[in-house]
VOFI-309023 format. One record per residue: residue in one letter; x, y, z of N, C-alpha, C in turn. Coordinates in steps of 0.02 Angstrom, whole numbers, padded with zeros to 5 digits, always signed. Layout:
residues N
aXYZXYZXYZ...
end
This chain:
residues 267
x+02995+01618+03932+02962+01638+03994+02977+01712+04009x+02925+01747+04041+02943+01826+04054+02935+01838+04123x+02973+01890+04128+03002+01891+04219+02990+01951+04236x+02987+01956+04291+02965+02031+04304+03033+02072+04338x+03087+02054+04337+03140+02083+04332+03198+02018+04303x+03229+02048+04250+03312+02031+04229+03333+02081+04251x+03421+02048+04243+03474+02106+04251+03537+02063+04209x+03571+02088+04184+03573+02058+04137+03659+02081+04123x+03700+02058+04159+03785+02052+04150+03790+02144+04191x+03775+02153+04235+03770+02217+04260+03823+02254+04303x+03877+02287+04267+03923+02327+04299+03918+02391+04296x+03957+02409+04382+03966+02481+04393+04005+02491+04440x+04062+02548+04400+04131+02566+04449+04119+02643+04470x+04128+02637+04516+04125+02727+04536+04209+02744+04548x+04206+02818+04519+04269+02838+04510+04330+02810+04446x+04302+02790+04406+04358+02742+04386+04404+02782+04372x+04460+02737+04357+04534+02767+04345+04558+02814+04391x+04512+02820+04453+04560+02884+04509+04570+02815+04560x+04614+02845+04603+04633+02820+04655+04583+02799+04711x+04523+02802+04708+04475+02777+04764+04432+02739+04715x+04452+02710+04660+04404+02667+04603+04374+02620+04645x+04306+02601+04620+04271+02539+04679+04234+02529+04613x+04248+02454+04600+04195+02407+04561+04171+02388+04618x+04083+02408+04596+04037+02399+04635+03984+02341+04622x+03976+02344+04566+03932+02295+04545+03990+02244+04474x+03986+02196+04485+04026+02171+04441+04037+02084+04396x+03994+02104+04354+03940+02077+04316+03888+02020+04348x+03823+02072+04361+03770+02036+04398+03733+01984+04351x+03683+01947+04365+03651+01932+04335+03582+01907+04355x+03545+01917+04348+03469+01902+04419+03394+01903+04375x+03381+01848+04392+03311+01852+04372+03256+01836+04432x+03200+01886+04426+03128+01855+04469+03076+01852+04435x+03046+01799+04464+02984+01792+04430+02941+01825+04470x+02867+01848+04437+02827+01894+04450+02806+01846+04544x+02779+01885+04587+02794+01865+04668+02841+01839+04701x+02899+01838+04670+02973+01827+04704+02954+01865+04738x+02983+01859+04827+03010+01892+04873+03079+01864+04896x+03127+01909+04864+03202+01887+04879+03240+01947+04909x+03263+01897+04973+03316+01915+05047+03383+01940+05001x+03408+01981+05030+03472+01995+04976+03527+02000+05050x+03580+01972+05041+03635+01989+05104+03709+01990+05082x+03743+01995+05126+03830+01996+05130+03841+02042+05165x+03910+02056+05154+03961+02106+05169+03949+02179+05174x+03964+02211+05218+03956+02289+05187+04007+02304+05130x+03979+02337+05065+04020+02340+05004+04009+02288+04954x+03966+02229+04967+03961+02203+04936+03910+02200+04873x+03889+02261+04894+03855+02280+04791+03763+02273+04820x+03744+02248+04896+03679+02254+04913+03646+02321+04870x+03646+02365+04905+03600+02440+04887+03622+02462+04810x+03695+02441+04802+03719+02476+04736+03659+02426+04680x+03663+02372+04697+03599+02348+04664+03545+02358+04638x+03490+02396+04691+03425+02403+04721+03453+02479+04666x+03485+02515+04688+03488+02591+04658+03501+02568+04596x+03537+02522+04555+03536+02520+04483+03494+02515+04455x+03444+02459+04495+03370+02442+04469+03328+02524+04452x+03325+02541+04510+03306+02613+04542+03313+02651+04483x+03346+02656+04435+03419+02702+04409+03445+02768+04436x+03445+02757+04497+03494+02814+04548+03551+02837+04508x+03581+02793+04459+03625+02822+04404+03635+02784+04352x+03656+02779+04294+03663+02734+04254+03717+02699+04266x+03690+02622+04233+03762+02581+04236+03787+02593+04181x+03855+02573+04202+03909+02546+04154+03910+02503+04081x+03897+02457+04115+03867+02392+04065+03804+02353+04071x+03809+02287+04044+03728+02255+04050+03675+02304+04035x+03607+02275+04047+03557+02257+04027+03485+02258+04118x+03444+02313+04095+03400+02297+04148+03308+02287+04122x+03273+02245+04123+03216+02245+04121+03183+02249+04148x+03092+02278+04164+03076+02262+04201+03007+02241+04168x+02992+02189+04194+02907+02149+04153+02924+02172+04089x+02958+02171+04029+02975+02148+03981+02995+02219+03954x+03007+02270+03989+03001+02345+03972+03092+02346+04002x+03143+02373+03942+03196+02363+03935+03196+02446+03969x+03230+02447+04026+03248+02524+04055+03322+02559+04103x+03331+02517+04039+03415+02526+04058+03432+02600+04036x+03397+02635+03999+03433+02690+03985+03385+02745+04003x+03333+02733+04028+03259+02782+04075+03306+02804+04127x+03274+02868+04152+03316+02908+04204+03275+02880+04269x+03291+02905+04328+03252+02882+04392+03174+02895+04410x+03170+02950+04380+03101+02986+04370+03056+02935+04340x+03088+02905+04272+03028+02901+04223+03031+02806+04257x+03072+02777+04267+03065+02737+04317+03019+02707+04378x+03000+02771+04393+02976+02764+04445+02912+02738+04483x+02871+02747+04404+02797+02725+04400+02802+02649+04408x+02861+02613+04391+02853+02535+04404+02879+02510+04466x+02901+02567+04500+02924+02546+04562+02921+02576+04655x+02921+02538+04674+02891+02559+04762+02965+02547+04776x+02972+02606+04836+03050+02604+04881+03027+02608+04938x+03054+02586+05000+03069+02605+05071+03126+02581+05075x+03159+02646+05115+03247+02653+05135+03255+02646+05210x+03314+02650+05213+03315+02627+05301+03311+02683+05345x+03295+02745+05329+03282+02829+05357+03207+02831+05349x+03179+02807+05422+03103+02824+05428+03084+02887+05402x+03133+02949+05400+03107+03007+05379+03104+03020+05296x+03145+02972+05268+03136+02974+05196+03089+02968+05136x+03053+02934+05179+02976+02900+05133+02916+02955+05133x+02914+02991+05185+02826+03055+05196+02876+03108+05204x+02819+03145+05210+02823+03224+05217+02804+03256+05297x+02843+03244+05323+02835+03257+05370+02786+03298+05412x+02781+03369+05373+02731+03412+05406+02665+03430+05368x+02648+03336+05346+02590+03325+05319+02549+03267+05347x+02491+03287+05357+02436+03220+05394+02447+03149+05344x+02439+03116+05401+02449+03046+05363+02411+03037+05297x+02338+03074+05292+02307+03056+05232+02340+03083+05179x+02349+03135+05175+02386+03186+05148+02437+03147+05108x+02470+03105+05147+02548+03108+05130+02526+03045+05070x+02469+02992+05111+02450+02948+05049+02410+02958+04993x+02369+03014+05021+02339+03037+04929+02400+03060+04894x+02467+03086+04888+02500+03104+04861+02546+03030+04828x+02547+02995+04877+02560+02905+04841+02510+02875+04782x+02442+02888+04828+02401+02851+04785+02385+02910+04700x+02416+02974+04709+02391+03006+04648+02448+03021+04602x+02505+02965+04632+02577+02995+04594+02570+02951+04522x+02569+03018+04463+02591+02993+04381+02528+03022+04367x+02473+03042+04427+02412+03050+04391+02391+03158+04363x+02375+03168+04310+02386+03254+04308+02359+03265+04343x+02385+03332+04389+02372+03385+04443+02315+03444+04415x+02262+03412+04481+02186+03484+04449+02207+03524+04534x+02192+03582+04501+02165+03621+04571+02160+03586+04643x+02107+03542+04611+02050+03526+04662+02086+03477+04709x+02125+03498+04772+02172+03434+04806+02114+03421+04862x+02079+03443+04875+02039+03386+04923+02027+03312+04931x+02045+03308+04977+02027+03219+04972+01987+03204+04985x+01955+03148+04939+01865+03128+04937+01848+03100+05001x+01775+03065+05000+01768+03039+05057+01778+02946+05026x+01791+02934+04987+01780+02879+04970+01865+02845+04959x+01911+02900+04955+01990+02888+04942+02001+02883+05012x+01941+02941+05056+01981+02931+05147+01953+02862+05156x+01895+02843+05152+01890+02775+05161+01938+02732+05146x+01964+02739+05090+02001+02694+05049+02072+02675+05119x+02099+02738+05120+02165+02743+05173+02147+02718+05241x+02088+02704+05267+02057+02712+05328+02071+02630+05338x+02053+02605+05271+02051+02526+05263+02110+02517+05276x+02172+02516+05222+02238+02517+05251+02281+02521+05308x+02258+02580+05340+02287+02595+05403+02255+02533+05447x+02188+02526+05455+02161+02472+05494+02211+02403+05481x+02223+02396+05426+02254+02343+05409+02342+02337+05426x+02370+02387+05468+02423+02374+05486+02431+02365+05567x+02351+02388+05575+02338+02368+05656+02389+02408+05712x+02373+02482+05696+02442+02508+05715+02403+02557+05738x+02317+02564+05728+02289+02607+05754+02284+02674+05734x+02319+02677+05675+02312+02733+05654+02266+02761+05596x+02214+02720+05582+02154+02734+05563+02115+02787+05605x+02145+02779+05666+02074+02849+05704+02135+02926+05701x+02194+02917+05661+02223+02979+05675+02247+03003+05599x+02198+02967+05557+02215+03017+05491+02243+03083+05496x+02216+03141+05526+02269+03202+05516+02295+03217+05563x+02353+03176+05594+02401+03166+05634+02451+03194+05584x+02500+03235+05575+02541+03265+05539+02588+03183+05562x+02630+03170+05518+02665+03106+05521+02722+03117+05548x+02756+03205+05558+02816+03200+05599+02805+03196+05683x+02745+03184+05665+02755+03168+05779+02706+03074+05782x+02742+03051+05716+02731+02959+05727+02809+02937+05737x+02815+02888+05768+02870+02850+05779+02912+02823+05725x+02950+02814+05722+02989+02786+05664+02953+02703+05643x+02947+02681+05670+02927+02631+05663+02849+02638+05614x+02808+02684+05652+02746+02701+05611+02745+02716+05557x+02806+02786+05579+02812+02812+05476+02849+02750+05442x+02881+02706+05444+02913+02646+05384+02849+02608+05375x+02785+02590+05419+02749+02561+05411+02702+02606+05348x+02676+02671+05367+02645+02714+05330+02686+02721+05250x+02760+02719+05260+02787+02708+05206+02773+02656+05156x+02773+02580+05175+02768+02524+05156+02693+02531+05117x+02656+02556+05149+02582+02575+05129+02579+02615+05050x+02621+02677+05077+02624+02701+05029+02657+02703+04952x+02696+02645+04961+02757+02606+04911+02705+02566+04898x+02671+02553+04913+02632+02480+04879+02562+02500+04864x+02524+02542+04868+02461+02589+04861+02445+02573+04752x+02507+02593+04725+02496+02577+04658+02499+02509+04633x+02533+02472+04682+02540+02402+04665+02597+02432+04598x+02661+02413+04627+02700+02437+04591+02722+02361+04561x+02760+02344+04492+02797+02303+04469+02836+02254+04507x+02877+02316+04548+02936+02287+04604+02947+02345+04676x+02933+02289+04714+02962+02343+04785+03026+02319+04793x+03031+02388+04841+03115+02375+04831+03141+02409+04899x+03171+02357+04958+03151+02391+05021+03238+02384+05033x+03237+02447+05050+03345+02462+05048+03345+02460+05166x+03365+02390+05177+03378+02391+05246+03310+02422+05278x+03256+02424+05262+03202+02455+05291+03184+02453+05340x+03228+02430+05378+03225+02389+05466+03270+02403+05512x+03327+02416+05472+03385+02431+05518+03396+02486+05568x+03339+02545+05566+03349+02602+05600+03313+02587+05643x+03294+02521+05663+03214+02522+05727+03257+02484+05789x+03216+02479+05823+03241+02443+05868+03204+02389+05846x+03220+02314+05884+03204+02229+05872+03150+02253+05863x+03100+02250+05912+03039+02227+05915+02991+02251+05868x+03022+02346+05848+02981+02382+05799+03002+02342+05728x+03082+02326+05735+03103+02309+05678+03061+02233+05659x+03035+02185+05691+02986+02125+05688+02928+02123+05672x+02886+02194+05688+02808+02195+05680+02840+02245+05615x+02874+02284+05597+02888+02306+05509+02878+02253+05461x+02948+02208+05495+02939+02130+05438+02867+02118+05443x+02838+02098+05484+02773+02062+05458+02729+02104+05434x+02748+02167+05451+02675+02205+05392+02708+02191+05321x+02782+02216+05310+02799+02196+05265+02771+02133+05233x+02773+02076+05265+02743+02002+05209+02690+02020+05202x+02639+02038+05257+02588+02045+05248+02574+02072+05167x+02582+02153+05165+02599+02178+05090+02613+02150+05027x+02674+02112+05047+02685+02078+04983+02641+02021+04975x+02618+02005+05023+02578+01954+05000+02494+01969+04968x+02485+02012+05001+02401+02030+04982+02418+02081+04925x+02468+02087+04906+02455+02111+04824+02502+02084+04792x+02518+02028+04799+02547+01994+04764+02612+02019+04718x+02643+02066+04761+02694+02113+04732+02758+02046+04738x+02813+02080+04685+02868+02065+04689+02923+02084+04721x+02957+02058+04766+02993+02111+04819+03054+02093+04825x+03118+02127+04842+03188+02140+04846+03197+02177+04927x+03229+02123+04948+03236+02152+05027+03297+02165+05042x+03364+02211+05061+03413+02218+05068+03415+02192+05152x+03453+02144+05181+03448+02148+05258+03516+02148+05275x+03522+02148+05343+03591+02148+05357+03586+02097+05420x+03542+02055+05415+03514+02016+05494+03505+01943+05434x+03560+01900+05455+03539+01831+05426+03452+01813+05420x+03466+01797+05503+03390+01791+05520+03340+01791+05486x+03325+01858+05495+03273+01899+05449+03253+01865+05376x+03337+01864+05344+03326+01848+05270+03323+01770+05277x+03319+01736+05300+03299+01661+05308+03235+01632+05327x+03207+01716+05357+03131+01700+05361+03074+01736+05343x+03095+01758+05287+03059+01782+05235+03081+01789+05166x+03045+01807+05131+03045+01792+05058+03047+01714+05041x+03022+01687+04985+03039+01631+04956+03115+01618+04923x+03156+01656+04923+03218+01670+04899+03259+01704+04933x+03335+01688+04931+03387+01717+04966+03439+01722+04917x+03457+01794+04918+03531+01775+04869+03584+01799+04906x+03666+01794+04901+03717+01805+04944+03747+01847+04893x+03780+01917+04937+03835+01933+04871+03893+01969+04906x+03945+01952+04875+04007+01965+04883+04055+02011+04843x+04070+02057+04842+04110+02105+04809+04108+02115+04715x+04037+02136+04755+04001+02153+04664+03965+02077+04622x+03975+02021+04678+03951+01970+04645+03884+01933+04677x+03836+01906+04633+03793+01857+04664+03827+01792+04667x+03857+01777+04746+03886+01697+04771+03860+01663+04797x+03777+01657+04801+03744+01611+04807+03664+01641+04816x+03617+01578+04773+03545+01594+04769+03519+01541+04779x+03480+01534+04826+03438+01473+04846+03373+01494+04864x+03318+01462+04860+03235+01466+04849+03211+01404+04858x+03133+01396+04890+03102+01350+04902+03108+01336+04951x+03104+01275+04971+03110+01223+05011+03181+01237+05035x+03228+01221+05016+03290+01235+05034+03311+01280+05070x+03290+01352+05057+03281+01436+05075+03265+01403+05163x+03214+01375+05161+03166+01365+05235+03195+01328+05271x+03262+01290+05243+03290+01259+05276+03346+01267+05330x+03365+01317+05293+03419+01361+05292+03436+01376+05372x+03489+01374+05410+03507+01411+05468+03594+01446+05476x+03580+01483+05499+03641+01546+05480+03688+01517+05450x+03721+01471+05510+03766+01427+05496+03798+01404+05444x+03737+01382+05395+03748+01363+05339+03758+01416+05289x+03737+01473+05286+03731+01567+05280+03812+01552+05269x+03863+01543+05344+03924+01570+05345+03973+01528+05317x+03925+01466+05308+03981+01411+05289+03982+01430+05190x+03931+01434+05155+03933+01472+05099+03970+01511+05086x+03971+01560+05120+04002+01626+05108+04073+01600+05111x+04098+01565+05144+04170+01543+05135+04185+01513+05105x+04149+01459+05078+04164+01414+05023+04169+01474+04945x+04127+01512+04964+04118+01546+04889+04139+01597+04888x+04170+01616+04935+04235+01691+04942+04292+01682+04970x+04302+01600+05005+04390+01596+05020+04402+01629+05071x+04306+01664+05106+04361+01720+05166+04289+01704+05228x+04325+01719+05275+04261+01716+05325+04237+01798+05310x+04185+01801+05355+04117+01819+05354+04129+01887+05396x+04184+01956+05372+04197+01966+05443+04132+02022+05494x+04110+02025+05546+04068+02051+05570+04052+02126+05563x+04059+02148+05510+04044+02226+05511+03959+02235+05496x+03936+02267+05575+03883+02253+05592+03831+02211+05570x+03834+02144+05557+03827+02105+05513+03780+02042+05587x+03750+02011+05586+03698+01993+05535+03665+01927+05567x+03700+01916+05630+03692+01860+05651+03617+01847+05695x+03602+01902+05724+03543+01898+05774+03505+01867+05744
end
């Protein structure tokens, strides 16, 4: 069977052999199948983002093995990476260009890998294209295409982000806490554009959260990890069953330690 991400015995120590050494990742192992949407949680330190960035290759690992849809890119730099993959980070300002109109910022999504002519105008049939999108996050910002995107709300730009991470229909999205900088309510209508997304393109998605909640009510998959380890993965039926509770009672059975609250996760 072929998956649209392995990972495959995956370690990484930063610093080693000095005095602030941190095994970070410490031998992973993870498979999804092509429309997995899997909740990722624990601890702060517990190897969440160091994850998402290995995939990423933010740097090379150590050891193991990474695939993605059957394309072995464990040793590709971040760049050349990148064509198979969509990011949103938890810094609304990270994803656009700030002192560029919203269309702007997504013809530069929708034309990334493709060679650069002269000619940067954007058609009338690509503005259509974005016009559709934007309508579709119901956020109203279909009537403000050249709204430069640094005077939208944070909440808008992660939404415009999400848009623009998923515009190629990438392999794997890969959303690092993409929620955490909002407040509730912005942070609630994100999640659901989010499913929305993954669902109408049938992308494969990796959600870093730090809100039980959240990760219990979405994705078809949840995995738990604990100090460089995956300590628990559950999907299906089961996943839906799921209430925190049972979240904290795991985590102790499978780390010997409670759960301790560093801004963590309960709401």
């Amino acid at each position: 069977m072929s998956y649209m991400l392995e990972l495959e015995n995956i370690h990484k120590t930063f610093n080693a052999g000095t005095i602030n050494e941190k095994i970070a990742l410490n031998g992973v192992g993870l498979r999804l199948n092509e429309g997995d949407f899997v909740t990722i949680i624990g601890g702060n330190g517990a190897g969440k983002s160091t994850m998402l960035n290995a995939v990423a290759g933010v740097w090379p690992v150590d050891d193991g093995k990474i695939v993605i849809d059957g394309i072995d890119v464990t040793r590709l730099p971040e760049h050349k990476r990148a064509k198979y993959l969509g990011r949103v980070f938890q810094d609304p300002m990270t994803g656009t260009a700030a002192t560029m109109a919203i269309d702007e910022n997504m013809a530069i999504a929708a034309r990334r890998g493709q060679r650069r002519t002269l000619r940067w105008g954007i058609t009338r049939k690509e503005r259509a294209h974005y016009c559709e999108l934007l309508k579709s996050l119901d956020l109203g910002l279909e009537s403000r295409m050249a709204t430069k995107v640094g005077l939208l709300s944070g909440g808008q730009r992660q939404a415009i982000t999400l848009l623009m991470a998923a515009i190629q229909k990438p392999k794997l999205l890969l959303l690092d806490e993409h929620t955490a900088a909002l407040d509730p309510k912005t942070a609630q209508k994100v999640l659901a554009i989010s499913d929305k997304i993954i669902a109408e393109n049938h992308l494969t998605a990796m959600m870093v959260t730090h809100n039980m909640k959240d990760a219990i009510a979405h994705g078809n998959r949840l995995i738990m990890m604990h100090e460089g380890r995956i300590i628990y993965d559950v999907a299906g039926e089961p996943k839906m069953k799921l209430k925190v509770s049972d979240l904290l009672e795991k985590f102790e059975q499978a780390s010997g330690s409670e759960l301790a609250n560093d801004r963590m996760m309960f709401a």
